[in-house]
KOLLONU-864325 format. One record per residue (C-alpha): residue number from 1; residue in one letter; x, y, z. Coordinates in pm, 1 decimal. Each point is the difference from the previous one (the first is absolute). Layout:
<recs>
REC   zati   numi          X          Y          Z
REC    NUM      A          X          Y          Z
...
</recs>
This chain:
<recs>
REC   zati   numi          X          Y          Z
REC      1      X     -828.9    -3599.1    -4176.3
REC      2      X     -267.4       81.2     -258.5
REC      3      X     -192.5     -244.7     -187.0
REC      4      X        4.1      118.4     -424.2
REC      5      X     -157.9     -237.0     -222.1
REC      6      X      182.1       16.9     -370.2
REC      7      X     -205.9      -60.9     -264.5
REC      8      X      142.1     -204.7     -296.0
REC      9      X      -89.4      -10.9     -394.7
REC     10      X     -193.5      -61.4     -185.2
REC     11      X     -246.7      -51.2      250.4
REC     12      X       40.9      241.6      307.8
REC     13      X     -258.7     -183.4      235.4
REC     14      X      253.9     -232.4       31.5
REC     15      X      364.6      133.5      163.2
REC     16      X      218.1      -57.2      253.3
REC     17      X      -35.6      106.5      427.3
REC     18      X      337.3      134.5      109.6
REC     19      X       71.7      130.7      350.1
REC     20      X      207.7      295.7      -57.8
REC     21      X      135.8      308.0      343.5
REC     22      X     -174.6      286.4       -4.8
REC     23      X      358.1      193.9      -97.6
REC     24      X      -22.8     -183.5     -351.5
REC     25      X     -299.2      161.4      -84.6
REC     26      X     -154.2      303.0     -153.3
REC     27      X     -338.4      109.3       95.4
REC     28      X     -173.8      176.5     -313.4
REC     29      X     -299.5      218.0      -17.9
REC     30      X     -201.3     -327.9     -228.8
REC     31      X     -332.4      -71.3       86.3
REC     32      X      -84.6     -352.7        0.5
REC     33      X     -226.4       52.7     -352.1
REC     34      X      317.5      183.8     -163.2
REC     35      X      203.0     -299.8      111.2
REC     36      X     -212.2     -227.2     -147.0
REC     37      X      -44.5      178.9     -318.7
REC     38      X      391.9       46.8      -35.8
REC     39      X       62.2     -356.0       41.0
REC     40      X     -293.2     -131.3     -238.2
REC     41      X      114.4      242.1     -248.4
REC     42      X      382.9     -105.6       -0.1
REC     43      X       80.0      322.2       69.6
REC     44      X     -169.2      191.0     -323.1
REC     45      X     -241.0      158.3      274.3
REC     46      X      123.8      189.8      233.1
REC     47      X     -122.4      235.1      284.1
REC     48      X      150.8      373.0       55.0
REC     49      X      319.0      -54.4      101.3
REC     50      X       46.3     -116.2      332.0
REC     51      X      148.9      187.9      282.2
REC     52      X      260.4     -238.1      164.1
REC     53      X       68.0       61.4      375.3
REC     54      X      330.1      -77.2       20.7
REC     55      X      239.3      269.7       -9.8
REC     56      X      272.9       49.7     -208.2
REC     57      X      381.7      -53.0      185.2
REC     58      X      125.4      359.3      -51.4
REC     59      X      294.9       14.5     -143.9
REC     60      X      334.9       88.7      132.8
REC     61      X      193.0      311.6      -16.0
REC     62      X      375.0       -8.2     -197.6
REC     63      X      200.1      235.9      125.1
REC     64      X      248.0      128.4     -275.2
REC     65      X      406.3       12.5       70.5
REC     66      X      170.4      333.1      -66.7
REC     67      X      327.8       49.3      -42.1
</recs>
């Protein structure tokens, strides 16, 4: 269990503390600054986009039926 604090509008020094597994979440490459800047800014500034850690479930193979 990880402890992620969600910040709430209009005011996001003020939020919520959840407790939330470590398999729920994805780790980004955010500083703490771009973070900060992204969630002051409602979004309309954002860093390069981040390079999330999790991978991708591959996708299974179909085989085809021939007659």
């Amino acid at each position: 269990m990880i402890n992620v604090f969600m910040p709430s509008t209009p005011n996001p020094t003020t939020g919520f503390l959840m407790f939330v597994p470590l398999s729920k979440c994805t780790k980004l490459n955010m500083s703490v600054d771009q973070a900060i800047k992204y969630i002051i800014s409602a979004g309309l500034v954002t860093p390069k986009a981040p390079e999330i850690k999790k991978a991708l479930p591959k996708k299974k193979k179909i085989k085809k039926l021939t007659k």
